[in-house]
TORKOL-4160 file (C-alpha; in steps of 0.2 Angstrom, whole numbers, padded with zeros to 4 digits, m for minus):
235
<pt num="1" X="m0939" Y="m0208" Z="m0296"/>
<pt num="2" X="m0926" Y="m0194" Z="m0291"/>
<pt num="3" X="m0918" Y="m0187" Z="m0304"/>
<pt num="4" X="m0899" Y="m0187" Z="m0310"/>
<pt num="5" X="m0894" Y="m0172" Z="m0302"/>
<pt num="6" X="m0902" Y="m0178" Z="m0285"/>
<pt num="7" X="m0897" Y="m0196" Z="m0288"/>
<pt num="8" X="m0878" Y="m0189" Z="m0289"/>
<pt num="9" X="m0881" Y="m0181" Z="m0271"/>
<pt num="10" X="m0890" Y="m0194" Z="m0262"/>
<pt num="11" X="m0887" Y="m0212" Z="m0255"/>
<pt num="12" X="m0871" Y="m0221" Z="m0259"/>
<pt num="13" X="m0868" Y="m0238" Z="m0260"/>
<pt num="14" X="m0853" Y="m0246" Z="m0254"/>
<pt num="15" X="m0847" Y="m0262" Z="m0250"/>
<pt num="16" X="m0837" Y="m0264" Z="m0235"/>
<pt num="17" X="m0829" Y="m0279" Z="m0226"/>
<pt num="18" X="m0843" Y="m0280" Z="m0215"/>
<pt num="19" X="m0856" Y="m0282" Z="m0228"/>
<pt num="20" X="m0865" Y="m0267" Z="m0238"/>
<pt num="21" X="m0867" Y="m0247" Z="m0231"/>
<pt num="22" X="m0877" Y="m0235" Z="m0234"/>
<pt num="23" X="m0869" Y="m0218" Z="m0236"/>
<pt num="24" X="m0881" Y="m0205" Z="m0231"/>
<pt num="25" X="m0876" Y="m0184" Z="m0237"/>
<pt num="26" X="m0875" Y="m0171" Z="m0228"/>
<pt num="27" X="m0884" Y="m0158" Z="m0238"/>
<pt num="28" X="m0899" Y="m0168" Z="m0247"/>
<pt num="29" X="m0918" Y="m0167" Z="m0238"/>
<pt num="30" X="m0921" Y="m0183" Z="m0229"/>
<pt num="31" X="m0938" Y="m0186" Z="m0237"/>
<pt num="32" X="m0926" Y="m0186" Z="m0255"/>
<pt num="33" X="m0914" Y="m0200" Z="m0248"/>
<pt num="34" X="m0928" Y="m0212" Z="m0240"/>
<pt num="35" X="m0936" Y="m0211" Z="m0259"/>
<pt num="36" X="m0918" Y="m0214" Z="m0268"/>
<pt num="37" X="m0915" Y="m0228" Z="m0253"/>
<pt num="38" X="m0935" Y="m0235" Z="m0262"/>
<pt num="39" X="m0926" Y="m0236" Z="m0279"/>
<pt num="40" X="m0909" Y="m0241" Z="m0274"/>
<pt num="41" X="m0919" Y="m0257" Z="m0265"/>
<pt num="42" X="m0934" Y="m0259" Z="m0278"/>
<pt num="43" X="m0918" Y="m0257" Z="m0292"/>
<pt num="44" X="m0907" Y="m0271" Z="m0284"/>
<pt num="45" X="m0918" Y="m0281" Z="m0273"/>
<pt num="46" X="m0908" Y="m0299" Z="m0277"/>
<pt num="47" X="m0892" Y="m0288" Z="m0271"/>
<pt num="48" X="m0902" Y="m0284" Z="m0256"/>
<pt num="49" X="m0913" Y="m0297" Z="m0251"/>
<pt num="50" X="m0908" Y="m0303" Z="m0233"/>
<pt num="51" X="m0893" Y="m0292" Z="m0231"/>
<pt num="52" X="m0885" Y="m0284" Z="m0217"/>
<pt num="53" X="m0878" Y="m0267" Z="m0220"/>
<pt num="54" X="m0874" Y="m0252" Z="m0210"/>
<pt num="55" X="m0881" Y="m0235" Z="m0210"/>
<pt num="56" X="m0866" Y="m0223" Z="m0214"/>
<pt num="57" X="m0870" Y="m0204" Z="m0203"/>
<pt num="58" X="m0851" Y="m0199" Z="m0205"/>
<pt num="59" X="m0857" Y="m0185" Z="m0214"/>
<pt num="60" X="m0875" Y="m0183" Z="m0209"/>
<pt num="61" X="m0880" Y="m0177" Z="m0190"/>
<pt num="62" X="m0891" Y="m0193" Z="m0185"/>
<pt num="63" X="m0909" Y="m0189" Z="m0181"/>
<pt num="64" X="m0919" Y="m0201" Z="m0173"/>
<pt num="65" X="m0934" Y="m0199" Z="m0183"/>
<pt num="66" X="m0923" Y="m0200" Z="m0201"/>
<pt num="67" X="m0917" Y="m0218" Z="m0195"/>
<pt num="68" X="m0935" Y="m0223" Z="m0187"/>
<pt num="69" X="m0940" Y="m0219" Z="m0205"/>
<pt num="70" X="m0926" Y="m0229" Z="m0215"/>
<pt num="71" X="m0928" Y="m0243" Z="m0203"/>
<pt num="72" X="m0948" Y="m0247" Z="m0209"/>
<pt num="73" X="m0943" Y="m0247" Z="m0225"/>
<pt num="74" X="m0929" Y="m0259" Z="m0224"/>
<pt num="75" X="m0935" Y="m0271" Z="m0213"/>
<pt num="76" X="m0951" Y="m0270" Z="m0225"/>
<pt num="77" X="m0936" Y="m0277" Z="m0238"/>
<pt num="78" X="m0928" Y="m0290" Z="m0229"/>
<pt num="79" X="m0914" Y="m0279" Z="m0225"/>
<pt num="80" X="m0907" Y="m0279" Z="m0207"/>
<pt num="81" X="m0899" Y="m0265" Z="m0198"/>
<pt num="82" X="m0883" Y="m0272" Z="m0192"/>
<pt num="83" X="m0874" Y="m0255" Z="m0184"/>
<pt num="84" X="m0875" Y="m0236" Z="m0189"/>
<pt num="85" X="m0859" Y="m0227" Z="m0190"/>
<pt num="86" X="m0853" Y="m0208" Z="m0185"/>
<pt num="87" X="m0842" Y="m0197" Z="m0187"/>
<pt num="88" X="m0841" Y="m0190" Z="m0170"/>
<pt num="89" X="m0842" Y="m0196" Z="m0149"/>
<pt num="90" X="m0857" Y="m0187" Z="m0147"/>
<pt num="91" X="m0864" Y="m0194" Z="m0163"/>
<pt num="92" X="m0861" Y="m0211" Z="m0156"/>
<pt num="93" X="m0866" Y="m0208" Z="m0136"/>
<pt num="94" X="m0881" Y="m0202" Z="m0146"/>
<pt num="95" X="m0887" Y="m0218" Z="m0155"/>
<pt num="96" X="m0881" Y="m0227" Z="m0140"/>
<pt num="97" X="m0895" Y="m0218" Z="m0129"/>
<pt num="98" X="m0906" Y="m0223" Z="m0143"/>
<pt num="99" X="m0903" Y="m0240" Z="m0141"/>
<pt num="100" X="m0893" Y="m0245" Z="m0159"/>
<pt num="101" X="m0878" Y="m0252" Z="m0161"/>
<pt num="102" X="m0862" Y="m0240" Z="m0168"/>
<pt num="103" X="m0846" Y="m0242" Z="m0174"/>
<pt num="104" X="m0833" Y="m0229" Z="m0177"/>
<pt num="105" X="m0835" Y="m0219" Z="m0196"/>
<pt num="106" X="m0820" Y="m0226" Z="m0208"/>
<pt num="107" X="m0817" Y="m0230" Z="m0226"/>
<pt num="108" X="m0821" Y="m0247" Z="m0235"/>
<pt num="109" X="m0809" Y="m0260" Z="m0232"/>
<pt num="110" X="m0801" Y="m0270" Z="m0246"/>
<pt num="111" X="m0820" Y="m0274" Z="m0253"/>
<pt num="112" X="m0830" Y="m0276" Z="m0267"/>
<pt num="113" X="m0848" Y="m0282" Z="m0269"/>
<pt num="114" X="m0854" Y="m0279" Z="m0288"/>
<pt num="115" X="m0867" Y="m0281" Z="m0298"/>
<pt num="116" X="m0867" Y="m0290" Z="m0318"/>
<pt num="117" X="m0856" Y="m0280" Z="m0329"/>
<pt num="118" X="m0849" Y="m0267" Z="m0314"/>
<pt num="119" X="m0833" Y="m0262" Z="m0315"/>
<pt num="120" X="m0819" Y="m0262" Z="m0299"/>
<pt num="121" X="m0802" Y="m0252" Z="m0299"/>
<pt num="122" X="m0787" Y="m0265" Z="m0300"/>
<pt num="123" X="m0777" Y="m0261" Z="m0282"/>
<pt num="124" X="m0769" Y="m0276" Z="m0282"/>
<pt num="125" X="m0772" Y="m0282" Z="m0263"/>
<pt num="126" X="m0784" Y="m0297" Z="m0258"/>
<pt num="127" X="m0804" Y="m0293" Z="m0258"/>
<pt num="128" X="m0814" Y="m0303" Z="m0243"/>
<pt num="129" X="m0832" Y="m0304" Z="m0245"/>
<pt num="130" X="m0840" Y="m0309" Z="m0230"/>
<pt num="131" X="m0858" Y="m0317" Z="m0235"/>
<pt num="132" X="m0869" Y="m0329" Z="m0248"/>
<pt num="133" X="m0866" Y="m0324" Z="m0264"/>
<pt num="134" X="m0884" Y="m0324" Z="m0273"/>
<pt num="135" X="m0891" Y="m0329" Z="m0292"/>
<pt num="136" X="m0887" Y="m0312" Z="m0300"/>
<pt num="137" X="m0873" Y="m0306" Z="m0291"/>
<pt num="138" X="m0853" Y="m0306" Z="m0294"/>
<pt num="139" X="m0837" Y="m0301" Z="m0285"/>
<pt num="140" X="m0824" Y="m0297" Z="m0295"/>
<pt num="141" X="m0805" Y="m0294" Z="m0289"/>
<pt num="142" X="m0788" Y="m0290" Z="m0296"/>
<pt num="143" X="m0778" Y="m0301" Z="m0283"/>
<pt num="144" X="m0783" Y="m0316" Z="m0271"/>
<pt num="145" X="m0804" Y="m0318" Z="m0266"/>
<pt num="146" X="m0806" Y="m0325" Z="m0253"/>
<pt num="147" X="m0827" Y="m0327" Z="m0251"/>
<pt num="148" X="m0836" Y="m0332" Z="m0233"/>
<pt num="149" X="m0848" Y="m0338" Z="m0237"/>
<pt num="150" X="m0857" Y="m0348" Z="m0252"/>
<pt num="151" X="m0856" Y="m0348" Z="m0271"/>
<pt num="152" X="m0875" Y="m0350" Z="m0277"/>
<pt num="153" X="m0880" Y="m0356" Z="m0293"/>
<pt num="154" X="m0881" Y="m0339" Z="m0305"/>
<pt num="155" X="m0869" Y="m0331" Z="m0294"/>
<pt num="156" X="m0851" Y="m0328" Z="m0303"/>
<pt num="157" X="m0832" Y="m0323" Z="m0294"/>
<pt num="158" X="m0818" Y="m0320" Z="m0304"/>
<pt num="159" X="m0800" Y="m0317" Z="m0298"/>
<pt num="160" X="m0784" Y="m0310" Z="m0304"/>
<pt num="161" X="m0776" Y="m0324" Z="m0294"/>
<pt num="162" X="m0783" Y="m0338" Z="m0281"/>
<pt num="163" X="m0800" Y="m0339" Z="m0276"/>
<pt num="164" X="m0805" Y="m0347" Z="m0260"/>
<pt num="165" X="m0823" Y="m0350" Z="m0254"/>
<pt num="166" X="m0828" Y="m0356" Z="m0235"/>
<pt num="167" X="m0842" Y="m0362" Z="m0238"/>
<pt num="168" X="m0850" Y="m0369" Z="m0255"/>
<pt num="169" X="m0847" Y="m0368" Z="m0272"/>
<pt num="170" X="m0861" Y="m0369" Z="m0285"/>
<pt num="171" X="m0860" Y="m0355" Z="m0296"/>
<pt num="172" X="m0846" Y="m0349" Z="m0308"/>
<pt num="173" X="m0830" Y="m0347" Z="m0304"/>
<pt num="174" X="m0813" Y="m0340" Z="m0312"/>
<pt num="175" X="m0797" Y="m0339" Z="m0304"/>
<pt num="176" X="m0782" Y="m0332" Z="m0313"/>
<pt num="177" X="m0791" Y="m0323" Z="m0326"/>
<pt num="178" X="m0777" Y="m0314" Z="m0334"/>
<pt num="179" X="m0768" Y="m0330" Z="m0340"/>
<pt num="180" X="m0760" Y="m0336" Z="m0323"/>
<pt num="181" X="m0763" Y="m0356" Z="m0327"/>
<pt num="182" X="m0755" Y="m0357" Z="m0307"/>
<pt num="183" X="m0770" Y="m0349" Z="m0298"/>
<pt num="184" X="m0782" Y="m0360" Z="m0288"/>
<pt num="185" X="m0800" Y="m0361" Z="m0282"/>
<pt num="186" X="m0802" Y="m0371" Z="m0267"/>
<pt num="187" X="m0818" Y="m0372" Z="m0257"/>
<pt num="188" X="m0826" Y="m0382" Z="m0241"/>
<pt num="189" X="m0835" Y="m0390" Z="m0257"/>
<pt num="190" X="m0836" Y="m0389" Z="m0276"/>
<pt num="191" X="m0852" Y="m0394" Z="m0284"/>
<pt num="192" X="m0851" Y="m0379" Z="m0296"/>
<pt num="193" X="m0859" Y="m0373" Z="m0314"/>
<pt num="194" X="m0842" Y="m0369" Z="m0321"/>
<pt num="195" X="m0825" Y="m0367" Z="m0313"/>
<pt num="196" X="m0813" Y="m0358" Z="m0325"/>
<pt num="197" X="m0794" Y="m0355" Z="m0321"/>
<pt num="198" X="m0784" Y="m0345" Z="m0335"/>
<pt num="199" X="m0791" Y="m0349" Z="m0351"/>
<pt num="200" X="m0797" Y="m0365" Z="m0346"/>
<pt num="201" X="m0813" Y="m0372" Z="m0342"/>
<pt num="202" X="m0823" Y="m0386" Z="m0332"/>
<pt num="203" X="m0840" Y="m0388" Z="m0333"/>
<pt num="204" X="m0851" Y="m0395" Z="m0320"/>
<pt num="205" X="m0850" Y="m0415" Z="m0322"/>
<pt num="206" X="m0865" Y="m0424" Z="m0328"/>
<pt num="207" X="m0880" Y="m0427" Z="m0315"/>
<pt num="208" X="m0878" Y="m0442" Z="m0304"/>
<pt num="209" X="m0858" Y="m0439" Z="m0305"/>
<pt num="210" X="m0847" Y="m0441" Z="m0290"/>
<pt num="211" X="m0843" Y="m0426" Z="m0282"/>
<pt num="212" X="m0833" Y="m0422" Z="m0267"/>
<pt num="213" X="m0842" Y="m0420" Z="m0250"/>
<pt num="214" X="m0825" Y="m0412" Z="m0242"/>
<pt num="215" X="m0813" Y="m0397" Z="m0243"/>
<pt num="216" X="m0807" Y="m0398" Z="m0262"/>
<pt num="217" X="m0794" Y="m0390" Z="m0273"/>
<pt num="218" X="m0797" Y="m0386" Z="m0292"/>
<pt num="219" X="m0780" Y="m0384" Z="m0302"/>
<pt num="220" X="m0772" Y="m0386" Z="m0318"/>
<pt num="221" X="m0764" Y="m0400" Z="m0321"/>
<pt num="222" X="m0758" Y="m0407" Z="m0338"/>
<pt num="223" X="m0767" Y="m0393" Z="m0346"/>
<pt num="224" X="m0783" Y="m0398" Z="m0338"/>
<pt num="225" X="m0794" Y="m0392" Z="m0324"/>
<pt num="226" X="m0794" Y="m0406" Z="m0309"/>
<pt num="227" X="m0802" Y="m0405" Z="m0294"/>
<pt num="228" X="m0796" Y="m0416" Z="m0279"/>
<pt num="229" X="m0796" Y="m0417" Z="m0259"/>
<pt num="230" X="m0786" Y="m0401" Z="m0251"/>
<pt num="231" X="m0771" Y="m0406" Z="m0244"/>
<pt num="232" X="m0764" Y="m0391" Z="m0235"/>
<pt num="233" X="m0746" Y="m0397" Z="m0237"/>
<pt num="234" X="m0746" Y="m0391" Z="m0257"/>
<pt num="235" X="m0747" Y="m0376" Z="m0255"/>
């Protein structure tokens, strides 16, 4: 393991709109990131297993044999390379003579991928995730959520406001949780452990119960959670 002073200087991990990066210093010896990139994987392998991410160079100069190196170890995880990002053209023409895919170094957008008990600052603005959600892992957001991908059981999203999910719902869910009884989830399909909008809660019905095999709407109606066809004229 590194220790805290190094950890503080190494690898940062960022969740972006495009799935998760990997910000890789300037300053810090490359055989001290590829071990703080070991722990970071071995620490959070659920978080990782069958990611996409990005290797971030904006504030590293890329070297071919540094990214050879970090490669073998994440595709030894499950972990794909989708795109290394740099700060500069040359940077870029670079990695393109190398073969890998580049895209232009920029801040995160609007995004955050957390781990249980992880904290976010309140900003106010929608939060998109785009990927499956796994047993472990949470997203939490101040505003709207809007989540491409599915909801697995174990996996929790909670929501300032609405919550919407294209794809499947079977985790925890909990829109509106600073009291707005208003707030909705809505999902290509809810089968989940526990939907919560406000203070309210709905438990996953009992097995064998009818659920919808459709687009469907959880709301709060009469003081009760209710889940029912989407009807894109409500709303």
């Amino acid at each position: 393991m590194l220790d805290g002073e190094r950890l503080e200087a190494s690898v940062r991990v960022r969740g972006t709109q495009d799935g998760v990066r990997l910000v890789l210093p300037r300053d810090v010896a490359f055989p001290s990131i590829l071990a703080h990139v070991h722990d970071v994987l071995e620490a959070r392998a659920a978080f990782f297993r069958g990611a996409a991410l990005v290797l971030d160079f904006s504030e590293r100069e890329p070297v071919l044999e540094e990214i050879v190196a970090l490669q073998r170890l994440l595709d030894a995880r499950g972990v794909r390379i989708q795109a290394i990002s740099a700060e500069t053209p040359e940077h870029r023409e670079r990695l393109a003579r190398w073969g890998f895919r580049t895209e232009l170094a920029g801040s995160p957008r609007r995004l955050r991928l957390v781990e249980p008990g992880a904290e976010e600052a309140p900003d106010g603005s929608a939060t998109y995730v785009r990927r499956t959600l796994r047993s472990g892992m949470s997203v939490e957001a101040e505003g709207h959520l809007v989540v491409i991908g599915d909801v697995n059981p174990g996996a929790l999203v909670v929501a300032g406001g609405d919550v919407l999910v294209w794809g499947v719902v079977r985790g925890t869910v909990h829109a509106g949780r600073n009291g707005d009884t208003g707030a909705v989830i809505a999902a290509l399909r809810l089968a989940p452990m526990q939907l919560r909008i406000a203070q309210l809660v709905a438990r996953a019905p009992d097995r064998g119960a009818h659920l919808l095999d459709a687009p469907a709407l959880a709301r709060v109606v009469d003081g009760q959670i209710v889940i029912e066809p989407w009807r894109i004229e409500r709303r």
